[in-house]
N, C-alpha and C positions, 0 to 999 in steps of 0.2 A: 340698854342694860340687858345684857344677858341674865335671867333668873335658872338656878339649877330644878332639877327636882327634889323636893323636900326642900323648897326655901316655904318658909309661913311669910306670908302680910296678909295682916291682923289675923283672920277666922280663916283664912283661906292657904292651902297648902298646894304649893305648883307642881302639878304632875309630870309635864309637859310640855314643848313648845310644839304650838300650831300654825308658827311660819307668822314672817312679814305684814300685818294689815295697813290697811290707807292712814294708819294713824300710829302706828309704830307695831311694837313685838304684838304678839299674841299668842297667851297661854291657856293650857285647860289645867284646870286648878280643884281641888275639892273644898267646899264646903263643910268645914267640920261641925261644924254648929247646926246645920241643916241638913245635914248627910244627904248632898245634890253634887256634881260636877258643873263648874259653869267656864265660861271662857273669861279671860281677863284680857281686858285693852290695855294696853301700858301705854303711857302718853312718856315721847321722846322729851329726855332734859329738859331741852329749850323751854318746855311748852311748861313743862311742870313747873321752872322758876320763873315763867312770866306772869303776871299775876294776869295780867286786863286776858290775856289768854285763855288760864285758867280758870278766871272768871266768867268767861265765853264758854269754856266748856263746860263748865258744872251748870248754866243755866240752859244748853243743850240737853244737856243729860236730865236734869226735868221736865222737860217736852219728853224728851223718848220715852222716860217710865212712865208717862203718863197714857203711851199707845202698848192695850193690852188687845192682838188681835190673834186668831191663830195661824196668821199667816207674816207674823211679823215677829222675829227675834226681839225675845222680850228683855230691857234693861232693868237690871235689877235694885242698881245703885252707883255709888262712886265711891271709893277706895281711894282714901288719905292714908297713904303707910310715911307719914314725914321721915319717921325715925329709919330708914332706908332710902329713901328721897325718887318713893313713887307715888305716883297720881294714876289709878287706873280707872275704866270703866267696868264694870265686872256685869257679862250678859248673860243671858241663856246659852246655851251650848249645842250647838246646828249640826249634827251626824249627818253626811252623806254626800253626794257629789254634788259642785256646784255646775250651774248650767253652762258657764264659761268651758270647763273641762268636757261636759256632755257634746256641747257644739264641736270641741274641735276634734268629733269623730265623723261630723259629718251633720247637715240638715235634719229638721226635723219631721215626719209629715204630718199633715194637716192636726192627723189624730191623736197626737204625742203633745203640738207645741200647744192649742187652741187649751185645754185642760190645765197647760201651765200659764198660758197668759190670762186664763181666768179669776188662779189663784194671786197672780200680781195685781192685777184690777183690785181684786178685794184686799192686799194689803194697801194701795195706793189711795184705794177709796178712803179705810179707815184712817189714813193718817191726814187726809187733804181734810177729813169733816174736824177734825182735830186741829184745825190752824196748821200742820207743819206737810212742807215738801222736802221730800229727801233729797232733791239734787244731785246725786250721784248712785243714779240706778243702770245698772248694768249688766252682765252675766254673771260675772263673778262677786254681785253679790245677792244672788239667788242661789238656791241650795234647794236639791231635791231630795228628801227624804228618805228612807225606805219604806216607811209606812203610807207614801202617799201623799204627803202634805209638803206645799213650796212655802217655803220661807222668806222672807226677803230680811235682808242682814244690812247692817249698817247704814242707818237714816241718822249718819254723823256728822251730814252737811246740812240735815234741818232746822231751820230756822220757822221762827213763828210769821206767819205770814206778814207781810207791812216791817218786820223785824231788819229785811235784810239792808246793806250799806251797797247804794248805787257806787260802781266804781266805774267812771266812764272809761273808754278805750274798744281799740279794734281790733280781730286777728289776732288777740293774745290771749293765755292764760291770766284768767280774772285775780286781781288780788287776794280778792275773799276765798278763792280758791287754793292758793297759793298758803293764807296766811291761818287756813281750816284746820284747827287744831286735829280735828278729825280726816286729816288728807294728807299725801306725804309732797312737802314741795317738790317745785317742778323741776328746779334746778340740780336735785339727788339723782345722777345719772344712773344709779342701780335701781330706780324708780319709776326708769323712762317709761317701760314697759307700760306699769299702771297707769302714767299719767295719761301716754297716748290711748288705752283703751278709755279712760275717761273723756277723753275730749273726742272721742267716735261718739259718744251719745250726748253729748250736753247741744242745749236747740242753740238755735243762731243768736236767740239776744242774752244768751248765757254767756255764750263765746264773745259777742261784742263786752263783754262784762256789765252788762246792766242788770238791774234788778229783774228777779223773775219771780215768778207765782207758780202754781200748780199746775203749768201748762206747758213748764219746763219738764214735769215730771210726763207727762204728756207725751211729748216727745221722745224721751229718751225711753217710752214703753212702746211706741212704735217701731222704734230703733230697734228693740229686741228681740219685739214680734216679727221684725221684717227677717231678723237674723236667725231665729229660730226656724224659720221657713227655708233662707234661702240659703243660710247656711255660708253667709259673710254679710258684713255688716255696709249699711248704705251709704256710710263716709267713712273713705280711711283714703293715709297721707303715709310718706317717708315720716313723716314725725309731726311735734303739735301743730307746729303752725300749717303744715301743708294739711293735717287734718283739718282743725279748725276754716281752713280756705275753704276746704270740702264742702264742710258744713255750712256752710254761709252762702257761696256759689254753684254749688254742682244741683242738679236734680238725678232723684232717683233714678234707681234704673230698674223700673217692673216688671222688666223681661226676666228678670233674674229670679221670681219667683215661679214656684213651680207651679203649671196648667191645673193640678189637682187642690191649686189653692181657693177656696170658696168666693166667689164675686164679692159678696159683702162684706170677708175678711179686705180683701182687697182695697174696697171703699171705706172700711173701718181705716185701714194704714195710710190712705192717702192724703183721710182727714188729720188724723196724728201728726202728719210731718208737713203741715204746712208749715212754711218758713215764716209765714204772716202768721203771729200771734191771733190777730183777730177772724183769723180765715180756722183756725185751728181747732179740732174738740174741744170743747170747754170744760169736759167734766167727765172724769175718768167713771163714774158711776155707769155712762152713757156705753163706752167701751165692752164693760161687763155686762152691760143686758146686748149689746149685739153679740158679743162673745155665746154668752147663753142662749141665746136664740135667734138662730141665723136665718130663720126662713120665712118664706111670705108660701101663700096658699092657691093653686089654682086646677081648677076642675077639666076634667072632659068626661062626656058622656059616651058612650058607645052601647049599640046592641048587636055584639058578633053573632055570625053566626057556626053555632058547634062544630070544631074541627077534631079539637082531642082533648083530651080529659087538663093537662095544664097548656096548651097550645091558644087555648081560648079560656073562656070563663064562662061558657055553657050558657043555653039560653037566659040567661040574667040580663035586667038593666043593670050597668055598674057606674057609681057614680067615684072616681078614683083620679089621682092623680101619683104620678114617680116622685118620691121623693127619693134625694140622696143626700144624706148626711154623715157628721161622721161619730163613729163610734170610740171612745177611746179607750182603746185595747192592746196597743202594741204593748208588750208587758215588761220592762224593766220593771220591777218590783214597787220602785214611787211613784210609778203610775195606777195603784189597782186600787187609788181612792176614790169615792163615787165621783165620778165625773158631771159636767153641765148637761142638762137636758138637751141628746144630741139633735142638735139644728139638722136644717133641709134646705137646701140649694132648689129652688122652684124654678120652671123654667117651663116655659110655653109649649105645650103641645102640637105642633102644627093643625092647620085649621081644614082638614082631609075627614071625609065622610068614611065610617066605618073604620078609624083607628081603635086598636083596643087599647088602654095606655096598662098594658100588663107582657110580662115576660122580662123585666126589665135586666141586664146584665152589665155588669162594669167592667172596661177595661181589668186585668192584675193590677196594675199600676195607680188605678182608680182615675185617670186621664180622661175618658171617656166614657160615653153610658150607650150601649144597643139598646131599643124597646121596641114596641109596636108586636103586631100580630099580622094583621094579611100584608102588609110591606114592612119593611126592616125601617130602622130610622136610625144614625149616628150622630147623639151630640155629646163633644168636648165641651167639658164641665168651664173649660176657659171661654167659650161662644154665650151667644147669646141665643142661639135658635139650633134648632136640629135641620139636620141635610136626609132626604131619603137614599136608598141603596138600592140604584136601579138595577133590578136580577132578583129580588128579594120577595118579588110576589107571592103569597101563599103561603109564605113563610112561617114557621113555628121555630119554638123552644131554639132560639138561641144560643150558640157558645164562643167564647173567645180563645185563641190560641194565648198559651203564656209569654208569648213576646208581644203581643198587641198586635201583630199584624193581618191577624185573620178574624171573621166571622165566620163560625159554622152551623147550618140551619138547617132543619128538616124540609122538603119541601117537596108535591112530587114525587112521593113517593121515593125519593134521597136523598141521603144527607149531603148539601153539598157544602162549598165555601167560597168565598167572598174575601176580597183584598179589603179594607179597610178604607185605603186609600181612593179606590173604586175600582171596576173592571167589571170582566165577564165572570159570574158565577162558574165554578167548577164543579163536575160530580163527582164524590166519592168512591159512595157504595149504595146499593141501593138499600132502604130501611121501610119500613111502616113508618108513616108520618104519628100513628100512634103510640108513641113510643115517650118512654118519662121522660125525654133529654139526651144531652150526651154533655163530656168533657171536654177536655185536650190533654194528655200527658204529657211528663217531660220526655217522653221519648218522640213526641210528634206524631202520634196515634191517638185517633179518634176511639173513645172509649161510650158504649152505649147501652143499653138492654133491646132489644126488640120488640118489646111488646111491656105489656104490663101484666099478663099472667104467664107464669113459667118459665119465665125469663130470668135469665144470668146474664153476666157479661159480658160484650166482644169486644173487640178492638182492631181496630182498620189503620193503616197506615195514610195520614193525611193525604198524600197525592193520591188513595188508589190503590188497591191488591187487597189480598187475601184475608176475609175474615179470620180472628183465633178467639178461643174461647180463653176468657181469664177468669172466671170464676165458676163453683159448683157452687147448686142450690142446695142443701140440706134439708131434703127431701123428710127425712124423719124426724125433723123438727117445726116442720109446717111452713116452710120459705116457699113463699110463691114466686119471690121477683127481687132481684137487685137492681136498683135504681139509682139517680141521679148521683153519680161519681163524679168525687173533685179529687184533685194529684195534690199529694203533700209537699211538703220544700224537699225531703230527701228522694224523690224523684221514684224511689218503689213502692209506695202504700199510697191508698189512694181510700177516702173515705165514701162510703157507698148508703144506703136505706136498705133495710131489710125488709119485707111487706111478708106477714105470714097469710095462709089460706084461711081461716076462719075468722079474721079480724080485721080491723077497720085500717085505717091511713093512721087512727088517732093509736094503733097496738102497734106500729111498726118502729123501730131500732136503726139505729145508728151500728155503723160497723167500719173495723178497717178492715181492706186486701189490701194482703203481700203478692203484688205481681210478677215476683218472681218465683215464688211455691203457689200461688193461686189458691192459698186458704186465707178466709178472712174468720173473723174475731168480732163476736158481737160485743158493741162496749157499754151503751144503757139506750134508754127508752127516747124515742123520737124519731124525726124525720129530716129529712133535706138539709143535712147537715154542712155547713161553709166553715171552712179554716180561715183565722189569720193572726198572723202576731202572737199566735200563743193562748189564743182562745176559738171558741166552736162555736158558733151563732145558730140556732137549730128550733124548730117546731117540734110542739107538744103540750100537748091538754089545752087548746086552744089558745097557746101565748107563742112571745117567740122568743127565748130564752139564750143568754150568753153566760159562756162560764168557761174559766179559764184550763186549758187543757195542754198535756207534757204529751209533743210528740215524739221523743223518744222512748215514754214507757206507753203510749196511748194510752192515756187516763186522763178523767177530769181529775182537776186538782184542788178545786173550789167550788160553794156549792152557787147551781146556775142562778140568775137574776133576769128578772120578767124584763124586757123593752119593747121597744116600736111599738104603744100602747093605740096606736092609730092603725096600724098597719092590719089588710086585709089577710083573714088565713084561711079554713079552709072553705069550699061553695058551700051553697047551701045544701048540698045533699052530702056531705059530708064526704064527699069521692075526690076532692081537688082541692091540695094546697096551691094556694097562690107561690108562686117564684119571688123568691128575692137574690141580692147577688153581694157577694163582699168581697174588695178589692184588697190587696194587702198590707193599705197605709191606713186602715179600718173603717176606711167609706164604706156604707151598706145605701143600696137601690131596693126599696122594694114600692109593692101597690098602696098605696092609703086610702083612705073612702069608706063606702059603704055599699054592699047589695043590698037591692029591693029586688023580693020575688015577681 
């Protein structure tokens, strides 16, 4: 039934069509009685004059309005217009892009999907304590917000638990599936499309057509966490039945997620898709507390001895560990709702006398983590152990080239670099080992200060040649020092630390240079500022503060928010921020622990 706009049934006046659902037309409609906009389901003929049908559907549609969560498209009611001959469901109304659409521009990283499969957990949890599974969860019926909030839309194949009709059979589309008032059959060839993406997520004993529980649901949240990672989905076929084969015989393929995926997301999916039900998670609850907190806790001790003010951590006992977690920042706008307390990927310190487990730096990519202090150490977030970096001795303040193929380290009295892969150290240039750091630009120039007082910028061409100065200090405004430079995505601005002469680490500013005028712009208060996604991760007043930031006008654009509540900052004598590092899928490495004097 095509409806125009300005057709009424009953209270409600159709504005709109919003295309095709799993269960016929779907309009946005207003509320005149209630002065709201909702969506209306219109259930196809058939379904409308069959009564044991309709029957089935009106006591679906009491389970639904019965889940009021705010992560679940709320059912408002049921709409009998006889005297037109529609039966609809009439919902809440979902603004925004759904996840199906998001995916097919491409994977998601860690930091983007782990925030969205949290918020599924918690529609999935509240509908499972409620007796119903939705059976037909997917991308496309997930919606992401602007405001931030994932929705999950049409739980129009749940049934009350114990409720559902075993229909035996193998390798087919399940009757119940088929005969879902809420589903479009499978034989509607202009339908194929939805039914195959449905049958890419339904678990093995869905597909055999037998009864399922909430562990169907289970599954097919695995399904879409695998797919928001990897950015296609873990069974798929020329059509149902070769999907449905998928599902039933094939195993994953874990290669196909990316190295910057967390170990215990990993473990979290492997349980999800067990093909054995009873091998399987049992309880989506379980899901969302690994989601929310991915970390386990491990210490090293160390007592370096003082090389340069962040190179070491000064005669202190430090009792710390690396943690790397992920932050979620990348900013499409449905994303900048508060996210889960970000998790930490822990991972064993090699058992080396005199490591300091400080300097810690990430891959761009977030692939990988550099740390240590008198030897370099390289571990992939996808290993279990870190490898040291023979050449690396003596080594300080690390940096990485923005392709990941290099380390660059003070050491020596030069900055040199290091293959990633291994090799022989290179020399650069020669520098002070005491020195804030250095970057990489896109232009493949090492960018650094030389010191910590009086010092501006240079920059060295990575293989080697001629110092150039890129920035002036503003001498009349009390700059003592530009420090710790990171390169922005558009390749000429590069965000720097301002340090003035009469004030601490805790009075110094954030700034951009244009490296191609060599004037920089102070923008507010703080220190050791990291780009990524759209936000600036940054120390200040003893926190360490995220707030989302427009590199095109260089402004913050929101105001910042305290995190890494664990995380070490400055020594105790107030002279040295601790280093941390963000990658650009919003993994942040930094020191956690505590000094004792």
């Amino acid at each position: 039934m095509n409806l125009r706009p300005g057709t009424r049934l009953a209270a409600y006046e159709i504005v709109g069509s919003l295309g095709a659902g799993g269960m016929g037309e779907v309009y946005r409609a207003h509320d005149t009685r209630l002065h709201r906009d909702v969506a209306i389901k219109v259930l196809p003929g058939a379904f409308a004059t069959d009564p044991e049908r309709l029957a089935r559907f009106e006591r679906e549609a009491q389970l639904l309005a019965a889940l009021n969560h705010p992560n679940i498209a709320q059912v408002f009611g049921v709409l009998d217009a006889t005297d037109v001959g529609v039966q609809a469901l009439v919902m809440e109304i979902v603004d925004g892009e759904d996840l199906a659409a998001r995916l097919a521009r491409g994977p998601l990283a860690p930091g983007e999907a782990l925030p969205i499969a949290v918020q599924i957990a918690e529609a999935l949890d509240a509908a499972h304590e409620c007796g119903i599974v939705h059976r037909d969860l997917k991308p496309a019926n997930v919606k992401l917000r602007e405001d931030g909030t994932v929705k999950v839309l049409d739980f129009g194949l749940a049934k009350a638990l114990g409720g559902a009709t075993t229909v035996e059979g193998s390798g087919r589309v399940p009757d119940d599936v088929g005969n879902s008032p809420t589903f479009t059959s499978p034989v509607a060839i202009t339908q194929m499309g939805l039914i195959l993406g449905t049958a890419a997520y339904m678990a093995p004993e869905q597909a055999k057509g037998k009864a399922v529980d909430k562990r169907a649901d289970i599954w097919a949240f695995g399904c879409v966490l695998y797919e928001m990672l990897s950015g296609r989905r873990p069974f798929e076929g020329r059509d149902v039945s070769e999907t449905l084969a998928s599902v039933l015989a094939r195993e994953v393929d874990w290669s196909a997620l990316p190295p910057t995926t967390p170990p215990r997301v990993v473990a979290l999916l492997r349980a999800c898709l067990q093909k054995d039900t009873k091998q399987r998670l049992r309880d989506i609850g379980d899901a969302k507390m690994h989601l929310s907190d991915t970390s386990l806790e491990v210490t090293s001790r160390a007592v370096p001895t003082a090389r340069s003010h962040l190179g070491m951590l000064l005669p202190w006992a430090v009792a710390a560990a690396v943690a790397v977690g992920a932050l979620a920042i990348a900013v499409p706008a449905w994303r900048r709702a508060p996210a889960p307390k970000p998790g930490a990927i822990r991972f064993v310190v090699p058992s080396v006398s005199q490591i300091a487990v400080t300097n810690p730096v990430l891959a761009p990519d977030g692939s990988f983590l550099v740390f240590g202090t008198d030897r370099l150490y390289v571990r992939r977030l996808s290993d279990l152990s870190a490898r040291p970096l023979p050449g690396t001795e003596h080594a300080v303040n690390p940096f990485i080239s923005l392709d990941g193929k290099w380390v660059g380290f003070f050491a020596d009295g030069k900055i040199k670099k290091i293959a990633v892969a291994g090799g022989e150290p290179v020399d650069v240039v020669s520098a002070d080992e005491d020195s804030p750091g250095a970057g990489w630009g896109a232009d493949d120039r090492v960018y650094f200060s030389r010191g910590w007082n009086r010092a501006a910028l240079v920059a060295v061409p990575s293989d080697g040649g001629p110092l150039t100065e890129v920035s002036t200090l503003d001498t009349a405004a009390g700059e003592r020092g530009h420090w710790w430079p990171q390169a922005l995505p558009d390749g000429r601005h590069m965000l720097c630390t301002v340090w003035y002469a009469a004030a601490g680490l805790s009075e110094s500013k954030v700034a951009v240079l244009d490296l191609q005028s060599g004037r920089h712009r102070v923008l507010f208060p703080g220190a050791l500022a990291r780009y990524a996604a759209g936000h600036v991760l940054y120390y200040r007043a003893g926190a360490y503060n995220l707030a989302p930031f427009d590199v095109r006008t260089m402004t913050l654009t929101g105001e910042p928010q305290a995190v890494l509540p664990d995380a070490l900052g400055l020594s105790p004598d107030g002279t040295a921020i601790l280093p941390f590092s963000l990658s650009a899928d919003g993994t942040v490495a930094y020191v956690a622990g505590s000094i004792a004097p």
